[in-house]
C-alpha positions as CSV (number, residue, x, y, z in Angstrom):
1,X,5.0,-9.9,23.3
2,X,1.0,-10.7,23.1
3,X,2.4,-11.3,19.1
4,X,5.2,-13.4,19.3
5,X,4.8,-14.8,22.6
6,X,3.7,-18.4,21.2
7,X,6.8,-17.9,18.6
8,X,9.2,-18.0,21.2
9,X,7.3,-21.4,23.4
10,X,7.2,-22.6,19.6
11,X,11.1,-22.5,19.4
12,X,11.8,-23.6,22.7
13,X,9.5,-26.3,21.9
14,X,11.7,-27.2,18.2
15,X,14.8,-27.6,21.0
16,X,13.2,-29.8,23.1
17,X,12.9,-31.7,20.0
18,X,16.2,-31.5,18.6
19,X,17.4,-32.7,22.8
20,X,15.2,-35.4,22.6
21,X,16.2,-36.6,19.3
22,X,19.8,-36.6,20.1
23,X,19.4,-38.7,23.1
24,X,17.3,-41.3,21.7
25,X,19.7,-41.1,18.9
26,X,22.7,-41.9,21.6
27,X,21.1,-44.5,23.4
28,X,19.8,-46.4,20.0
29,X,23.2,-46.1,18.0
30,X,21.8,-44.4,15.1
31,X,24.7,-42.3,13.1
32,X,22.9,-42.6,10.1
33,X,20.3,-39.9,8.6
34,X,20.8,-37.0,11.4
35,X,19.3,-34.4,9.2
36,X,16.3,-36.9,8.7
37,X,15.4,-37.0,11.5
38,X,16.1,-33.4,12.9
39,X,14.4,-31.4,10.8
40,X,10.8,-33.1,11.9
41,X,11.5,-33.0,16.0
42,X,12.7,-29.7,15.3
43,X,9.4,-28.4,12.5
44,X,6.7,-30.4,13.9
45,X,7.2,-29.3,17.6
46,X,7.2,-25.5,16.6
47,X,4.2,-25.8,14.9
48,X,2.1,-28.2,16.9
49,X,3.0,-25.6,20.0
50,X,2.6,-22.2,18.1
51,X,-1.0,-23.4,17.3
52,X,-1.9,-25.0,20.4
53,X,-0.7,-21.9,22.0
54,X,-2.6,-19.5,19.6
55,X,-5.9,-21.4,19.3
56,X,-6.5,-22.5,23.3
57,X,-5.0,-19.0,24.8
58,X,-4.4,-16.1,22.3
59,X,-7.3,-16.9,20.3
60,X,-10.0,-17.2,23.7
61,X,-8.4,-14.2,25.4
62,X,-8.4,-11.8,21.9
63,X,-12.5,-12.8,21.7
64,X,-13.3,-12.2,24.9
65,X,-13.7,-16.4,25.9
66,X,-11.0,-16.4,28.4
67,X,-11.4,-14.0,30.9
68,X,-9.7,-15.8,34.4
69,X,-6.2,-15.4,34.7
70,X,-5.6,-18.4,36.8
71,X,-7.4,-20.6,33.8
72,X,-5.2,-18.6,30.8
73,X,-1.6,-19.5,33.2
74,X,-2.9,-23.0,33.5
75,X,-3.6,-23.1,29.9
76,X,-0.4,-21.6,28.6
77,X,1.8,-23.8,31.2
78,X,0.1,-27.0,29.8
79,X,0.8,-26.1,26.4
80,X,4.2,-25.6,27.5
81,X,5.1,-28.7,29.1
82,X,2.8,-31.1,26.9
83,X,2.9,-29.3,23.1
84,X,6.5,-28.1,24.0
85,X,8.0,-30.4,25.7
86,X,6.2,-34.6,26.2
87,X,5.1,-33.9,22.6
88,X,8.8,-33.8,21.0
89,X,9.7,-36.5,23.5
90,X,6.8,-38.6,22.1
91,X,7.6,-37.9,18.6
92,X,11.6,-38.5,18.6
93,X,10.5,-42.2,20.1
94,X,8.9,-43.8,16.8
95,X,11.4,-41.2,14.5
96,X,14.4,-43.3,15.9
97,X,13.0,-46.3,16.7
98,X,11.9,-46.7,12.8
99,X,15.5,-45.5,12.3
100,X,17.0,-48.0,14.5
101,X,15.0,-50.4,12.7
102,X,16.6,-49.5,9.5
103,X,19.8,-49.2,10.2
104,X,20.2,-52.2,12.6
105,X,22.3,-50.6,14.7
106,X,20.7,-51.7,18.1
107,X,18.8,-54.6,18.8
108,X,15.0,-54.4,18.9
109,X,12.7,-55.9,21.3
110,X,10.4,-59.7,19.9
111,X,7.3,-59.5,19.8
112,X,6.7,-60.0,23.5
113,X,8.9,-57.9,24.9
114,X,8.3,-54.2,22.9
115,X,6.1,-52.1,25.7
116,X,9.0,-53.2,28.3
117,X,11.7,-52.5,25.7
118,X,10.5,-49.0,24.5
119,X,9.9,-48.1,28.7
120,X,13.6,-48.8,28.9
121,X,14.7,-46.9,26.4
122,X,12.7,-43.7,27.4
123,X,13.2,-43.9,30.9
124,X,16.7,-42.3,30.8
125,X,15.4,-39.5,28.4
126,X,12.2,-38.9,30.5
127,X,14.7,-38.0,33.5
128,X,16.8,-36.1,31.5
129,X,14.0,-34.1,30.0
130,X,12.6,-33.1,33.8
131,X,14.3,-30.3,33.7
132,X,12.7,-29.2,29.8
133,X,9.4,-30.3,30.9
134,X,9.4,-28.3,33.9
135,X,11.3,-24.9,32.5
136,X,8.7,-25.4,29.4
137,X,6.3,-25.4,31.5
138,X,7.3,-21.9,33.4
139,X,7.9,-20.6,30.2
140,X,4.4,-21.4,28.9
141,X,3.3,-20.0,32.2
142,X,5.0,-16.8,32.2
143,X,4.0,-15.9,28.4
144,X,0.6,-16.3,29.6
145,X,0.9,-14.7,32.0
146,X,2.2,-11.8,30.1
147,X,-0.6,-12.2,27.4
148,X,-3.3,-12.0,29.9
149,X,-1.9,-8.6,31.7
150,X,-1.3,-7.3,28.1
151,X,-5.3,-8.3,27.5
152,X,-6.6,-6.5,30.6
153,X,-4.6,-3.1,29.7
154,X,-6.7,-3.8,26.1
155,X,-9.9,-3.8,28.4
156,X,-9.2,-0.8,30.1
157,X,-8.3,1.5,27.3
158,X,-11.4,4.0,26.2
159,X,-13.7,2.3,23.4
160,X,-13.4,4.4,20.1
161,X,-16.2,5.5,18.3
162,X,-15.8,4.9,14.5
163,X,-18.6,7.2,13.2
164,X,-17.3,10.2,14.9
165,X,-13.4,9.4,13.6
166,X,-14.8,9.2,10.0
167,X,-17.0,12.2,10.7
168,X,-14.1,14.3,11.5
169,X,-11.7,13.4,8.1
């Protein structure tokens, strides 16, 4: 678990992605380039949240830097949500929007109307991504959760004395 803990928020993450993408894709029109534009909201997601997740909670707690539990949940479920979840959401906007663009298969905003336009658009997906925010977000929090209780059985086990192991080979 304490290994492949961030693997698994990683995937999860690469779905939310692969969600998001499909609906701005639906509400855009874009039919064109669907492997184009997967393979990045489904790559860069798992990434971004495998080493978010590794350097701001595995890495801390491993060292000895992150000893509160409360603080290693909050960590993990903010990775969750933001790295797993508003992050792919973010990413698929510009992805389709440029693809949109390219395409021409939906009208895009003049040059006074783009901040209103792209609120529009996202407002559907943000409501339909709650529900990924939120569960990325428990899921973040339970594999934290899990890390830290694997970290203080770690503490408690008896320190090991490498002279006398060598000693006696």
């Amino acid at each position: 678990m304490f290994i492949y803990g961030s693997v698994f928020l990683g995937i999860n993450g690469a779905f939310s992605g692969l969600i998001a993408n499909s609906l701005f894709r639906n509400i855009l029109h874009v039919t064109q380039a669907r492997f184009l534009s997967s393979l990045p909201m489904a790559v860069l997601p798992f990434l971004t949240t495998v080493a978010t997740y590794g350097g701001l909670v595995s890495k801390p707690l491993l060292q000895g830097d992150l000893n509160c539990s409360l603080c290693t949940m909050v960590r993990g479920g903010l990775i969750g949500s933001v790295a797993g979840a508003l992050y792919p959401i973010l990413l698929a906007l510009p992805v389709n929007g440029g693809l949109a663009a390219r395409y021409q298969t939906s009208p895009l905003p003049t040059e006074g109307n783009v901040i209103r336009f792209w609120t529009t658009i996202s407002k559907p997906v943000l409501r339909k991504m709650s529900f990924v925010l939120i569960l990325q977000g428990m899921f973040g929090l339970y594999i934290s959760s899990r890390h830290f209780a694997i970290y203080e059985k770690m503490l408690r086990l008896p320190a090991v004395d490498m002279e006398a192991d060598t000693v006696l080979q």
